[in-house]
C-alpha positions as CSV (number, residue, x, y, z in Angstrom):
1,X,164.3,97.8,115.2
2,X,165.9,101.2,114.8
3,X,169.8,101.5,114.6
4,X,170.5,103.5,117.7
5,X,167.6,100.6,119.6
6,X,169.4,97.7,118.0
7,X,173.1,99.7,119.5
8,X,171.5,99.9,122.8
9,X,170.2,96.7,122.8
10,X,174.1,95.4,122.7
11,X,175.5,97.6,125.0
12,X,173.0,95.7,127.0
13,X,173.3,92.6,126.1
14,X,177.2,92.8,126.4
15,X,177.3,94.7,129.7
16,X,174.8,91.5,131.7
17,X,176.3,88.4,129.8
18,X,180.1,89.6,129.6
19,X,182.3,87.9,132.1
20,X,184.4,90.2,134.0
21,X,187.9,89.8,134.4
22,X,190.7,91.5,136.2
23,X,192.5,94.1,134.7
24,X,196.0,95.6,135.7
25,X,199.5,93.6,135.3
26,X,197.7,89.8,135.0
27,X,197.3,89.6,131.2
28,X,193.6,88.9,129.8
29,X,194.6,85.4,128.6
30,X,195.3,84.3,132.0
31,X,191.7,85.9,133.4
32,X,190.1,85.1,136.6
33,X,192.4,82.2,136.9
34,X,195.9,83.8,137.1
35,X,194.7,86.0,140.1
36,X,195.4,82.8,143.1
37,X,198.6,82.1,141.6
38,X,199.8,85.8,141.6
39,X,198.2,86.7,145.1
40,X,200.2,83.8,146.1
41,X,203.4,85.1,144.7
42,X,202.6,88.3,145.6
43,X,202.1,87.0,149.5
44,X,205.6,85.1,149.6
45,X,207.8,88.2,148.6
46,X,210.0,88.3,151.7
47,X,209.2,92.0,152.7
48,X,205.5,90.9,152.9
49,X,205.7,87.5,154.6
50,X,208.3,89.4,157.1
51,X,205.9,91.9,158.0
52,X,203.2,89.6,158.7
53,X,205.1,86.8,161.1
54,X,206.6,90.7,163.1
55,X,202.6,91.4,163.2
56,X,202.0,87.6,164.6
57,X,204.7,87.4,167.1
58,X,204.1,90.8,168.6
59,X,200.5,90.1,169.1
60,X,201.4,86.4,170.1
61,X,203.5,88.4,173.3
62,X,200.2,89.8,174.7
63,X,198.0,87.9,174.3
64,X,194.2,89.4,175.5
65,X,191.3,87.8,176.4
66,X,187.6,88.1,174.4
67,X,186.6,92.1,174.4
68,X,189.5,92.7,176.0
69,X,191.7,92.9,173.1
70,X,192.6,97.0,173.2
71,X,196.2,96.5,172.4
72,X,195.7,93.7,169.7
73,X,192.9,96.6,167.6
74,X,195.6,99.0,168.3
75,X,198.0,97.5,166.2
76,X,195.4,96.5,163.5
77,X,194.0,100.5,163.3
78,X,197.5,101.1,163.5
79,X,198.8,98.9,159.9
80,X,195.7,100.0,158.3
81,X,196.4,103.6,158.7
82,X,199.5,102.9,157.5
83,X,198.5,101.4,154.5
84,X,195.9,103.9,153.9
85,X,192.7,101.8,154.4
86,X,190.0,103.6,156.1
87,X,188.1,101.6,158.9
88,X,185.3,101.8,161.8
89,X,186.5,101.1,165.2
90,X,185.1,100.8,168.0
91,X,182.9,97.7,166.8
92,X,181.3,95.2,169.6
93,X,183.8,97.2,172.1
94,X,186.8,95.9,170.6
95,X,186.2,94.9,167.1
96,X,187.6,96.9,163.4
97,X,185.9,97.2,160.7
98,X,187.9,98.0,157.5
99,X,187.4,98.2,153.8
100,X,189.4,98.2,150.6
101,X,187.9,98.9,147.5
102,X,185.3,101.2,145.3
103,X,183.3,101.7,148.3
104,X,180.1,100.9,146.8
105,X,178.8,97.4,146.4
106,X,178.6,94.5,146.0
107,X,180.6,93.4,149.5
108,X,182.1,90.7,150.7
109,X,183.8,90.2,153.8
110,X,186.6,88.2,155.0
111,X,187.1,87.3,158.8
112,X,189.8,87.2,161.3
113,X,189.3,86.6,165.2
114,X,191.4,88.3,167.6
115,X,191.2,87.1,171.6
116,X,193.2,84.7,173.3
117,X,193.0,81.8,176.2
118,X,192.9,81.6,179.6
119,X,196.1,79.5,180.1
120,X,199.3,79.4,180.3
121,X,202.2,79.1,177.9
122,X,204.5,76.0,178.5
123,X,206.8,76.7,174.8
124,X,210.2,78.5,175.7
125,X,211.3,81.0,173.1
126,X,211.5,84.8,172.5
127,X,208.3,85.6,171.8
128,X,206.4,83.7,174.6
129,X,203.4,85.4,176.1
130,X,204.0,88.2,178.4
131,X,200.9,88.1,180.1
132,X,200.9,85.3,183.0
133,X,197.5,82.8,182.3
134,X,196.7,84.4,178.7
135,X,198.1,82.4,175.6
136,X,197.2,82.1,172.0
137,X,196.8,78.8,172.0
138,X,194.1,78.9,169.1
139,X,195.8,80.6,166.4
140,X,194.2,83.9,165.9
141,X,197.0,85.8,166.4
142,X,197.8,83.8,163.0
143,X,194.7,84.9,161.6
144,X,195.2,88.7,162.8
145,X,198.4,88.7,160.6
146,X,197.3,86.8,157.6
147,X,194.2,88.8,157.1
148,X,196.2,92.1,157.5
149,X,198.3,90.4,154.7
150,X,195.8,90.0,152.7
151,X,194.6,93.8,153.4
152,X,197.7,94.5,151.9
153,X,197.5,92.1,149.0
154,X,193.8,93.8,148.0
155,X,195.1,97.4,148.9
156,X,197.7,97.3,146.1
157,X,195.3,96.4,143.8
158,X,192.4,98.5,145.3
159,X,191.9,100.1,141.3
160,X,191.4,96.5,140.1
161,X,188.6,95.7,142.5
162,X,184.6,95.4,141.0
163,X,183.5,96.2,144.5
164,X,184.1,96.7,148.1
165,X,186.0,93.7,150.8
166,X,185.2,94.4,154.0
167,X,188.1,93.3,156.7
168,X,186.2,92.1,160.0
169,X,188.6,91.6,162.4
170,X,186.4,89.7,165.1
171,X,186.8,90.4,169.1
172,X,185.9,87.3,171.1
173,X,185.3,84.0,169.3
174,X,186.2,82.0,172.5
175,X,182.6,81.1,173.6
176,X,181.7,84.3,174.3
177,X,179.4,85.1,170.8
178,X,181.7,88.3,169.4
179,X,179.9,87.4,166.0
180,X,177.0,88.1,167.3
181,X,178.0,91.4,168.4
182,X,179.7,91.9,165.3
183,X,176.3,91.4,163.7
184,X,174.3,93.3,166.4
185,X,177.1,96.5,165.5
186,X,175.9,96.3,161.6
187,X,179.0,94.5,160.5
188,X,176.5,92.4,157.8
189,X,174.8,95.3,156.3
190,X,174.6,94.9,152.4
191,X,177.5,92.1,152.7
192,X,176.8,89.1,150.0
193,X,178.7,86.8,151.5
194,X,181.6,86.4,154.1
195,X,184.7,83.9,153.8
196,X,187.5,82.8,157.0
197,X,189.4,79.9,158.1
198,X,190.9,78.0,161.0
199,X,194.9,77.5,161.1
200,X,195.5,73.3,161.3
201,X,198.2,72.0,163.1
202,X,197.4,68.0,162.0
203,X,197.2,69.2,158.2
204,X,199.9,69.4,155.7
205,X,201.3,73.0,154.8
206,X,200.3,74.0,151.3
207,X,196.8,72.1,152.1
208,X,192.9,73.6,152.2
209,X,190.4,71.2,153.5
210,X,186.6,71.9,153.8
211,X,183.3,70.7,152.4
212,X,179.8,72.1,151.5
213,X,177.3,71.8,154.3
214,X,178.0,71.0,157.6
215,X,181.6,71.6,159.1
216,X,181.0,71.8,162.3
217,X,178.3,71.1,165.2
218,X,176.5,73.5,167.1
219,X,177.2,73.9,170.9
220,X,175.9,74.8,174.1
221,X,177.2,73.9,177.3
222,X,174.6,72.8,181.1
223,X,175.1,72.9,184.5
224,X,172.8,71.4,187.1
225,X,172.2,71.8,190.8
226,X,170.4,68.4,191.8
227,X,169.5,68.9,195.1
228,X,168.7,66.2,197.9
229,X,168.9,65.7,202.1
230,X,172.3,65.3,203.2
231,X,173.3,63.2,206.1
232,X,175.2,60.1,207.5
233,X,176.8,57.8,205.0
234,X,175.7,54.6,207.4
235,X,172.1,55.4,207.6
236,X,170.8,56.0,204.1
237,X,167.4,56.0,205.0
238,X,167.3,59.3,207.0
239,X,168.4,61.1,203.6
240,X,167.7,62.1,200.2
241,X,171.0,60.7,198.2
242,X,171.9,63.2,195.4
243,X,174.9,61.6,194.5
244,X,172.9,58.5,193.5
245,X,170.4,60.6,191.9
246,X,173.6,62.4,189.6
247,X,174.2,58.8,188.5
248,X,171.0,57.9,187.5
249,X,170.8,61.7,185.7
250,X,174.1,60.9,183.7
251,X,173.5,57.3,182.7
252,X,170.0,58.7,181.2
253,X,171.8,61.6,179.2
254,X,173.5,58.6,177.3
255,X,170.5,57.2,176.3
256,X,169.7,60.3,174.9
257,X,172.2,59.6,172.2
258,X,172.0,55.9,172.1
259,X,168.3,55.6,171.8
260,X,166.9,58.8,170.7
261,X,169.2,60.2,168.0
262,X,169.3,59.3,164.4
263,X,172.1,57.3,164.3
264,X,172.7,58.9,161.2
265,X,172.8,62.5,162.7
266,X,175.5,62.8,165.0
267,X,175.0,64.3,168.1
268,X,177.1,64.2,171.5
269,X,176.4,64.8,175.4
270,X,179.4,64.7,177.7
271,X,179.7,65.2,181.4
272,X,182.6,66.5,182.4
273,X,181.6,68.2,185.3
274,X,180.8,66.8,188.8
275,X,181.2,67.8,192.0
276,X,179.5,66.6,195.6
277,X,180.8,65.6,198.8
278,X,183.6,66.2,200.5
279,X,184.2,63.3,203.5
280,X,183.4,59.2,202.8
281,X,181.0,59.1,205.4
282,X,178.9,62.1,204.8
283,X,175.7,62.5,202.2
284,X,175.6,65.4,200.8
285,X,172.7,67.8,200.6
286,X,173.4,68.3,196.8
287,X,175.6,67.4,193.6
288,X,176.5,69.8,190.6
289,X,177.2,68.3,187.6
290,X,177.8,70.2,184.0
291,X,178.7,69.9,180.8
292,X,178.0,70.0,176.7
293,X,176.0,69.0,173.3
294,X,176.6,69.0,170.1
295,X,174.8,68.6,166.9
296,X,174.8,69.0,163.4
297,X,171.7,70.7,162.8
298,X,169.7,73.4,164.9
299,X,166.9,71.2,164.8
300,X,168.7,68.2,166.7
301,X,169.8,71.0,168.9
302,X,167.5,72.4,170.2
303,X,165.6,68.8,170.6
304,X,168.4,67.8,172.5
305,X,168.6,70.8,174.6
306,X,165.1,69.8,175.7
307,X,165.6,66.4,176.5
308,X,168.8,67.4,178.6
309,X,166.7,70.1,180.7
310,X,164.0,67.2,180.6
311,X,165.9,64.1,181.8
312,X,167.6,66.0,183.9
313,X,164.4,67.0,186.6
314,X,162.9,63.7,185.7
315,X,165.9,61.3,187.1
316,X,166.4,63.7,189.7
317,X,162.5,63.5,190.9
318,X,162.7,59.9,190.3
319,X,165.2,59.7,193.6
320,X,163.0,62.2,195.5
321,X,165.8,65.3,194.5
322,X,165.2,68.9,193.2
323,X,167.1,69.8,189.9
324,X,168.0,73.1,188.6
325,X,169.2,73.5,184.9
326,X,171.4,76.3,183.9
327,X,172.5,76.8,180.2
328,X,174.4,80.2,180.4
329,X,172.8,81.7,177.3
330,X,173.7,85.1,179.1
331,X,177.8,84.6,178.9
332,X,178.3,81.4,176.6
333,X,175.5,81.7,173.6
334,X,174.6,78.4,171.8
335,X,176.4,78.3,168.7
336,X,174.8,77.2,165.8
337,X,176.1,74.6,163.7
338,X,179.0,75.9,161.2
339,X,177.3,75.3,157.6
340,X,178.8,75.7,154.2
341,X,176.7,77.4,151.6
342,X,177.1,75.2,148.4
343,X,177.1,77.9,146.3
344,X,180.5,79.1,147.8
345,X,182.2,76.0,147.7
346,X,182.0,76.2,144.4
347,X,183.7,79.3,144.5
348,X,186.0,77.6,147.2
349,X,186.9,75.4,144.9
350,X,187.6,77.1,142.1
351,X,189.8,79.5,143.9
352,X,192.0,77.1,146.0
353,X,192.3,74.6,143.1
354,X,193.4,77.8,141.1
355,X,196.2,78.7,143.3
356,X,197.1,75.6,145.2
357,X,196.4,72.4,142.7
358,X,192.8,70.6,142.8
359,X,195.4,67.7,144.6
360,X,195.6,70.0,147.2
361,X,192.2,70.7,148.1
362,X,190.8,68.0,150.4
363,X,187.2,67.1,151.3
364,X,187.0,67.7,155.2
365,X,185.3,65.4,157.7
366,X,182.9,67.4,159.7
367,X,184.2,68.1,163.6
368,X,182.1,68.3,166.3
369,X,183.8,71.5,168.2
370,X,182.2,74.6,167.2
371,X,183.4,78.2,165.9
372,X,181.1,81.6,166.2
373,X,181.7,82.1,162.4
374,X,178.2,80.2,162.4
375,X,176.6,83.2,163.4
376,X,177.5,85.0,160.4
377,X,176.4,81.7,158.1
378,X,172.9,82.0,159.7
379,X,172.4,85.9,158.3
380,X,174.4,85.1,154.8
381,X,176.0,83.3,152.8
382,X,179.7,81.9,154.0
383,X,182.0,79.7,153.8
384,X,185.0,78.5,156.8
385,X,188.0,76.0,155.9
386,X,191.3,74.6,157.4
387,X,194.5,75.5,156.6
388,X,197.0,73.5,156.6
389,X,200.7,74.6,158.9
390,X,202.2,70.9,159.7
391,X,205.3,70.4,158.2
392,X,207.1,66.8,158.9
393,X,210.0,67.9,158.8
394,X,209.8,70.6,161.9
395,X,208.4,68.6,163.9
396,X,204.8,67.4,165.1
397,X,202.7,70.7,165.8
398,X,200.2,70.2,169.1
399,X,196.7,70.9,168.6
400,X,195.0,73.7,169.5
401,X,193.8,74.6,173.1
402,X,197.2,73.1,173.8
403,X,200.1,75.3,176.3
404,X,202.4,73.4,173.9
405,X,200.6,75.2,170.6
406,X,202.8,76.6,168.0
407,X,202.4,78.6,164.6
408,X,204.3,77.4,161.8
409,X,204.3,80.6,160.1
410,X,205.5,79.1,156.6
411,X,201.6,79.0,156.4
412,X,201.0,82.8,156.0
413,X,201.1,83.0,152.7
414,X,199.1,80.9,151.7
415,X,196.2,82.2,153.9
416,X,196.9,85.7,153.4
417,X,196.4,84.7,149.5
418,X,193.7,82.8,149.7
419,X,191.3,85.4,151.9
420,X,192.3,87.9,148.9
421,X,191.9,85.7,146.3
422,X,188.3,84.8,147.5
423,X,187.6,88.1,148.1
424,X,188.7,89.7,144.8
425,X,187.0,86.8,142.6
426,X,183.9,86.8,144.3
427,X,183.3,90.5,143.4
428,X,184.6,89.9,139.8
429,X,182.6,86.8,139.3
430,X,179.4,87.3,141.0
431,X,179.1,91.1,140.4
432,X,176.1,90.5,137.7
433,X,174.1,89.0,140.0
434,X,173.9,91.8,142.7
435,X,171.0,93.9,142.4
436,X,172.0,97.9,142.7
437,X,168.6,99.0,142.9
438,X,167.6,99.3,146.8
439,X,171.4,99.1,148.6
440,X,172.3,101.3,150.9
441,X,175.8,102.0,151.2
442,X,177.9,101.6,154.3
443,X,177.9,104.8,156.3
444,X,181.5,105.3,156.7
445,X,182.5,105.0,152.6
């Protein structure tokens, strides 16, 4: 082999096999590895971590409902533009799109959601929601704040980045599918993989928890109409009973559970709707009753969606009643089950034990509610985890859904860090993997 094919040959070799590390005021020696720690430090100074609770508590005073959130993507096109990071907006009617970086790939994104809950706030102090029956009750005006932290964190070293993070922040994650909007609007195009995570009020501050695989179950919610002949309460004969055929319907959806599931896959069907009758000595001509399933696995899912639908007009024809089945797939989607990709974790890992301490990284027992960040996970790799807010000494925190919910906002730091940390390392470390060859590039870069 010639001279100038053997120099070729290294440049080569040394360009696939090299590890990349991040350049700028880390030193070498610390590598990959110093990059949590000083994100961290980076995310505590005061002038940052003030800035983020001021972005929290003002959207935490109005409070908007799912694709309703004009005010709340105001105030994130508003930082952005301040910070010089250019963006798409509007996105599944609401939704931004920004992006910090070379521009070019790879990409990975990181996710915050932004809508609020029908309900009212019951905590008295200064910043309590404004808007009568809307409250975040869930925590995304947390996440809002700490992934515009972390925009900031990644902006400042935008020169340093192997690649482009893309900043999805998410209208609508309440039931109503904004992920899959998101999607739908092209949020996914040429994105690797996409990372986000879930404030937790009953997990110590300073703490990550999550675990490859399944998280959390898939979801769907039923109502049925089971219709009958309505009539006097003392003479049963002349009528068609559909309260007793609603009984018979809900003892059977049990058995669903009890004898048809793998005890080993969990799985869940709950009630928690019924209505019918209005007078003790009156029949009426029909019952609704409604609720929700859960599994682990889109296979069990959609088996036990069947089987609902199924049981359901069965039971009902066995006590000479009509049923109707209504699963809302027009305004509350299925969600898929929230899976892991191992691969990440990894990654996850890595990362969190970097900054935080491997004895601060915690294996998470899945949970059977359900988060639209699954949509995403079904189109690419991702990876969702809990952060920890709970601090003993404040006080117990209320869970979420709760009109007694509260942020402890000591947390920000930590998951402002973390989404940057993820972000950045994941384009430094997976970088030779990405093929260049076929991409195409984000419109708006």
């Amino acid at each position: 082999m010639g001279f100038f094919n053997w120099v070729f040959f290294i440049f080569v070799l040394n360009f696939f096999c090299s590890k990349p590390a991040f350049s700028g005021s880390s030193s070498t020696s610390n590598g990959l590895s110093g990059i949590p720690k000083r994100f961290l430090q980076f995310a505590k100074k005061p002038e940052l971590f003030d800035w983020m609770v001021g972005i929290r508590r003002e959207i935490h005073e109005n409070p908007e409902l799912g694709f309703e959130e004009f005010e709340t993507s105001k105030l994130i096109r508003a930082e952005l533009d301040k910070m010089g990071i250019r963006y798409k907006y509007p996105v599944a009617v609401t939704g931004v799109i920004g992006f910090v970086g070379t521009g070019g790939p790879p990409f990975v994104a990181i996710r915050a959601d932004m809508d609020a809950l029908s309900m009212q706030e019951m905590v008295e102090w200064k910043h309590k929601s404004r808007n009568p029956g809307k409250m975040h009750a869930c925590g995304h005006d947390a996440h809002v704040a700490m992934l515009l932290g972390a925009a900031k964190i990644l902006q400042e070293h935008r020169e340093e980045l192997k690649g482009t993070v893309v900043l999805v922040f998410q209208p609508a994650e309440e039931g109503r599918g904004g992920a899959m909007k998101m999607i739908d609007a092209g949020v996914l195009e040429n994105v690797n993989a996409i990372f986000g995570l879930h404030v937790a009020p009953n997990l110590p501050i300073g703490e990550v928890h999550s675990r490859a695989g399944p998280i959390g179950a898939g979801s769907g919610f039923f109502e049925a109409v089971i219709s009958g002949k309505g009539g006097h309460a003392a003479i049963p004969q002349h009528s068609v009973d559909p309260i007793l055929a609603a009984s018979n319907v809900i003892v059977s959806l049990q058995h669903l559970i009890s004898r048809e599931a793998d005890p080993l896959d969990p799985q869940v069907v709950t009630v928690a709707k019924f209505q019918g009758g209005g007078a003790f000595n009156v029949i009426p001509d029909s019952v609704t009753i409604g609720g929700t399933f859960r599994a682990f696995s889109r296979e069990s899912f959609m088996q036990l969606r069947l089987r609902i639908e199924e049981v359901i007009t069965g039971q009902a024809a066995v006590q000479r009643c009509n049923a109707t089945v209504n699963f809302f797939t027009q305004d509350k989607p299925f969600f898929p089950p929230t899976i892991n990709h191992k691969g990440l974790h990894e990654h996850f890992l890595n990362v969190t034990g970097d900054m935080l301490g491997t004895h601060k990284v915690k294996d998470l027992k899945p949970l059977t509610g359900s988060e639209d960040f699954a949509f995403y996970q079904e189109i690419i790799p991702g990876y969702f985890f809990l952060l920890g807010m709970e601090n003993e000494t404040r006080g117990r925190l209320e869970s979420s859904h709760s009109p007694y919910f509260q942020i402890n906002e000591d947390s920000f730091p930590y998951g402002a860090a973390l989404h940057a940390s993820l972000a950045a390392r994941y384009l430094l470390e997976f970088q030779p993997e990405v093929s260049f060859s076929d991409t195409k590039h984000h419109d708006e870069l």
